[in-house]
N, C-alpha and C positions, 0 to 999 in steps of 0.2 A: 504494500500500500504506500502509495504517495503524499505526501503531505499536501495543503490544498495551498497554494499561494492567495495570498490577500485580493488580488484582484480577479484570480479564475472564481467564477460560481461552482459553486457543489453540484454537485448533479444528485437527484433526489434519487432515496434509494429504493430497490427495487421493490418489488413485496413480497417476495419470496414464497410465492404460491399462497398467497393470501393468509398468510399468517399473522399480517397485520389484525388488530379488532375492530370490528367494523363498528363499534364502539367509537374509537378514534377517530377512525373515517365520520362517522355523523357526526360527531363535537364541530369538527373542522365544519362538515356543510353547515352545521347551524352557525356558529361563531362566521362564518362569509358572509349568511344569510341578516343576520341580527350587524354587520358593518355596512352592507349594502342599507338594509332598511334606514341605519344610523345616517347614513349620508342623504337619505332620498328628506330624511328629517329634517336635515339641516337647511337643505336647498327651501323644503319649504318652511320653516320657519323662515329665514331670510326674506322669502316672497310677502309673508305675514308682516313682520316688520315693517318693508319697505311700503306695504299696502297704506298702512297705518302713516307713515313719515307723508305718503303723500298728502293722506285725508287731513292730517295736521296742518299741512300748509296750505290744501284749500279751504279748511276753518279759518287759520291765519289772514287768506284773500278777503273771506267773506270780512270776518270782523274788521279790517282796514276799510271795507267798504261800505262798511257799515257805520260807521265811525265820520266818512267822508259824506255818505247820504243822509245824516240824523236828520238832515231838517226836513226830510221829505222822509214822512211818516209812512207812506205804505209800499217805500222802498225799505226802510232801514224795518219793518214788520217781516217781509217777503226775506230779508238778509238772514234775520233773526232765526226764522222757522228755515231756514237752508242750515244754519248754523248746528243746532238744535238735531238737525236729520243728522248732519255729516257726526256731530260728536259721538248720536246713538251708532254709526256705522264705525267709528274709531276703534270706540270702545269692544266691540263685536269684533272686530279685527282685533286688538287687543287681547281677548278673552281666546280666542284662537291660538293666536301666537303664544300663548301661555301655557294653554293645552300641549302645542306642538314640541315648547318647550321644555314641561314636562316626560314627554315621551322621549324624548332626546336622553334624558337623566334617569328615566327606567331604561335605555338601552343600554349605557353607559354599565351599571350594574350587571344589567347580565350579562356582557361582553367581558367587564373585572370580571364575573363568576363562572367564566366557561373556564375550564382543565382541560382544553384540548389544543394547548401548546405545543 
């Protein structure tokens, strides 16, 4: 046997007529399984968030416009109830992204708790 130099890859070993445990073998699929889901989490939380960053700054638009229209009453009404809808949809995005959040940090664990190293 050769020693492996630092920059050749190993080459994975065989299986020797399947003596491996297929035991093993499922750990590894679930733990690939449970890093892929981890990532699909991540993308959308991200989408969550940024959903939110937008609605924040078209609450932002409105109340600037709001703000510039007071003196005409049933614009700065009209601004008010846009305002009002978008915070209820912030918040909604919000609550999602928290969920998503969540689920990201039960993944996290069970990825620490897999022994299929």
């Amino acid at each position: 046997m050769q020693p492996v130099d630092a920059g050749e890859a190993r080459e994975p070993e065989e299986d020797l007529g399947g003596l491996r445990s297929p035991t093993l073998r499922l750990g590894r699929e679930d733990l690939a399984a449970l890093e892929r889901e981890h990532v699909r989490a991540r993308g959308r939380a991200r989408r969550k968030l940024m959903e939110v960053e937008s609605l924040l700054d078209e609450i932002g638009s409105e109340v600037a416009a709001s703000e510039e229209s007071a003196v005409d009453a049933a614009r700065a009404a009209r601004a008010e109830e846009r305002v009002v809808k978008l915070c209820a949809e912030a918040e909604k995005k919000a609550m999602e992204a928290a969920r998503v959040g969540r689920r990201i940090v039960e993944l996290h664990r069970q990825i620490d708790g897999c022994e299929c190293y």
